[in-house]
C-alpha positions as CSV (number, residue, x, y, z in Angstrom):
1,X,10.5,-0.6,-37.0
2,X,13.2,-0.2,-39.7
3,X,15.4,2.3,-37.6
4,X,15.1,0.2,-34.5
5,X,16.3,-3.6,-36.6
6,X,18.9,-1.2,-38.1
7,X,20.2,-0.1,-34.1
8,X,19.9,-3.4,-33.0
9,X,22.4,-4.8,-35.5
10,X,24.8,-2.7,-34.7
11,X,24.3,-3.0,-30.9
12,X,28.1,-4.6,-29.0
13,X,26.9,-6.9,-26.3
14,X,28.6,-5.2,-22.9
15,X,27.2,-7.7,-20.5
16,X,25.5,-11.2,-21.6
17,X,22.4,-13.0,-20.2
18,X,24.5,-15.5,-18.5
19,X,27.4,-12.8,-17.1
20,X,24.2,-11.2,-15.7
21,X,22.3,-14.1,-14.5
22,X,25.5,-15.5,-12.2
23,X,26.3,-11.6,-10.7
24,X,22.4,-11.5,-9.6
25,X,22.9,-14.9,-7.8
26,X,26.0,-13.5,-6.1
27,X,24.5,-10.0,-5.2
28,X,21.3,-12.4,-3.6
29,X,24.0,-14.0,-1.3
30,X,25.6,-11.1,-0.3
31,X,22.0,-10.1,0.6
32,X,21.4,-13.2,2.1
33,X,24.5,-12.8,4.5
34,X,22.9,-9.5,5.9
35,X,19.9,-11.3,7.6
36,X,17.9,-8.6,7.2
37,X,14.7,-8.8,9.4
38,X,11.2,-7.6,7.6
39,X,13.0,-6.5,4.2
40,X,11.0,-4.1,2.1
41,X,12.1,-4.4,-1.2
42,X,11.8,-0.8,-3.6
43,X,12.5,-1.0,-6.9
44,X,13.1,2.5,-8.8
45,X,10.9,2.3,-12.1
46,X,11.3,1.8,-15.0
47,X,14.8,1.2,-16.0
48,X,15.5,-1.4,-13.2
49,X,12.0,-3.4,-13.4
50,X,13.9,-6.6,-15.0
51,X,16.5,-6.5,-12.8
52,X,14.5,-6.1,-10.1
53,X,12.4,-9.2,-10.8
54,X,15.6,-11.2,-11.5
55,X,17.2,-10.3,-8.3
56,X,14.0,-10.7,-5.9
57,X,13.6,-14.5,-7.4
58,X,17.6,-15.1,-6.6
59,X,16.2,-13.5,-3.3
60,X,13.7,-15.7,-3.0
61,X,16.0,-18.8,-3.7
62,X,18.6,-17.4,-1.6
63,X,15.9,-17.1,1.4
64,X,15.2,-13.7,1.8
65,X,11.7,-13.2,1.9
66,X,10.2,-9.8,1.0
67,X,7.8,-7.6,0.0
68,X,7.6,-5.7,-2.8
69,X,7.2,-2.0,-3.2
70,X,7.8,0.6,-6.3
71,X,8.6,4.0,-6.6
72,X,8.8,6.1,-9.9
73,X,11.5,8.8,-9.8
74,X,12.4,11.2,-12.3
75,X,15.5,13.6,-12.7
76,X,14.8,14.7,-16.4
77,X,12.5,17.2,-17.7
78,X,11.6,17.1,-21.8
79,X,15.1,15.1,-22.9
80,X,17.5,17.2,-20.9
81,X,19.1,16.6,-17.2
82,X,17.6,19.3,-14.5
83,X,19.1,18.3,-11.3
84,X,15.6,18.5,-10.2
85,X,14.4,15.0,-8.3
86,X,10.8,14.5,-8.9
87,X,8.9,11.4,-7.3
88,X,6.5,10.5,-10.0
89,X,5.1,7.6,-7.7
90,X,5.6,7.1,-4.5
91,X,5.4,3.8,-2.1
92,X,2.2,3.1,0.0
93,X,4.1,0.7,2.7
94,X,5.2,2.1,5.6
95,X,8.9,1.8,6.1
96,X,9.6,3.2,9.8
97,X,11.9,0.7,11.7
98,X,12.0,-1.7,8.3
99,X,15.4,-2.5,6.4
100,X,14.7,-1.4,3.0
101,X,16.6,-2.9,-0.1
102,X,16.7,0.4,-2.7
103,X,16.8,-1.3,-6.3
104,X,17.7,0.7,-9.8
105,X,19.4,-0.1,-12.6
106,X,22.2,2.3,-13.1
107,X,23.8,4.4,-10.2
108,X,25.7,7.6,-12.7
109,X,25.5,10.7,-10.9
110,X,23.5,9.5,-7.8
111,X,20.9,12.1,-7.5
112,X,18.6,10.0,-7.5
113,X,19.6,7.0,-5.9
114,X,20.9,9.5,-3.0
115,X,17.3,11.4,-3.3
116,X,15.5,8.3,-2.8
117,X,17.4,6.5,0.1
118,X,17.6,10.1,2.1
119,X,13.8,10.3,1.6
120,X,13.2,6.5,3.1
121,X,16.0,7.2,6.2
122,X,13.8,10.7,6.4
123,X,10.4,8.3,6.9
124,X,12.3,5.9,9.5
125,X,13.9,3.2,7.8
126,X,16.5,1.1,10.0
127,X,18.6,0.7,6.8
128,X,18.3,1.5,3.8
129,X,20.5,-1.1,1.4
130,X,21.4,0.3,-2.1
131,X,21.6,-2.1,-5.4
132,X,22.3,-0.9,-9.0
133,X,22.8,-3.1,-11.6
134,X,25.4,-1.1,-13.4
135,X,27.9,2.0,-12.2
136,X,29.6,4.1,-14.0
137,X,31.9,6.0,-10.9
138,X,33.3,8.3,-13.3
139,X,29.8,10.4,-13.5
140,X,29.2,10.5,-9.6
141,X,27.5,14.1,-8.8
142,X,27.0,13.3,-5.1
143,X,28.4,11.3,-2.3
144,X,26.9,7.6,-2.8
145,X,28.3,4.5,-3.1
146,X,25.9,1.3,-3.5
147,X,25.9,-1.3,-0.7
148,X,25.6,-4.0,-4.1
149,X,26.9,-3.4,-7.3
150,X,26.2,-6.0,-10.8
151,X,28.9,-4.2,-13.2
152,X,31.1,-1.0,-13.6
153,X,30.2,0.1,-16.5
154,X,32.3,2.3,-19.4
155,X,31.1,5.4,-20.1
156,X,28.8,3.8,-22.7
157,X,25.0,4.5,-23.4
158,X,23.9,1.2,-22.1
159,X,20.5,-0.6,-23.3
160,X,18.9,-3.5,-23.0
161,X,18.2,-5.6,-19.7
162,X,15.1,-2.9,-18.7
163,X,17.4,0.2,-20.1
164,X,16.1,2.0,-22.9
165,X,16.7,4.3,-25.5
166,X,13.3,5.8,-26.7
167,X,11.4,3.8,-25.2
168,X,12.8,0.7,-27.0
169,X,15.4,-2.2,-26.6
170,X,14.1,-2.8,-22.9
171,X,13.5,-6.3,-23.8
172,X,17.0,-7.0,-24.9
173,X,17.9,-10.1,-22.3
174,X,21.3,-8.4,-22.6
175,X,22.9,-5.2,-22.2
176,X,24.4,-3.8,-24.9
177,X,25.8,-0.3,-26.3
178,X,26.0,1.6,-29.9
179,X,29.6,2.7,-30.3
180,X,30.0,6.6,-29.5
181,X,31.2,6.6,-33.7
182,X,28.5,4.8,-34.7
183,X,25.5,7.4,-33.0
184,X,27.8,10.2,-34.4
185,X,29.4,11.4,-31.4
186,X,32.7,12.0,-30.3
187,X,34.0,13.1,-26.9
């Protein structure tokens, strides 16, 4: 689409493919240092999907085996923030007395990332490990730091790498951002 080539070309790369590739590799061997016995790994759709199977391949190399588990969670109702934490899809494993590794792309106000390891410690989880891709502290809502972080990220809308905007650029094998001038903002 016209409107989407024209985005692209003025998309700043924030993060490249390699920058990415080598923090995944590091955050699997910080993993890997946990020996974590019977991991359940649960990625947060849809944002973090890319990430998600980037990291549990470093996992995999880094000899953590896992399963594999997804949830669908959503804090936005028709374009605009609610507050409100709605599971969209939930997991079918079981996690009582498992160590859970919580995947999702970008950890802003934590709502949900908070939501979703509260409801797993709720359902029994030994421990539940938190991994985000990207963090941007200065939006935090609620008490939550991530046990693994990729990136802190500028107060930039981020795409690319899984992250979208519309629905598009979630194939981008980078992430990227449109200047706040250049979408006609200011702050």
């Amino acid at each position: 689409m016209k409107i989407h080539d024209d985005v692209r070309k003025r998309l700043r790369v924030l993060y490249s493919e390699n920058d990415i590739a080598k923090r995944i590799k590091e955050i699997a061997a910080k993993l890997a240092e946990k020996q974590l016995d019977d991991p359940l790994a649960i990625t947060i759709l849809k944002g973090s999907f890319i990430f998600a199977a980037d990291l549990l391949r470093a996992m995999h190399y880094a000899g953590i085996e896992t399963e594999v588990e997804f949830m669908m969670i959503s804090s936005y109702r028709k374009g605009t923030q609610s507050g409100q934490i709605e599971i969209k899809k939930d997991i079918d494993s079981p996690v009582e007395n498992r160590n859970v590794i919580l995947i999702d792309d970008i950890l802003e106000t934590g709502r949900t990332l908070a939501h979703a390891r509260d409801l797993l410690m709720a359902r029994g989880a030994k421990r539940v490990l938190t991994c985000c891709l990207l963090e941007k502290p200065g939006k935090r809502a609620v008490a939550i730091e991530a046990d693994c972080v990729g990136f802190t990220c500028p107060d930039q809308f981020v795409v690319g790498y899984g992250m979208d905007m519309g629905h598009s650029f979630r194939e981008l094998p980078y992430i990227g951002y449109l200047p706040q001038e250049e979408r006609g903002e200011t702050r």
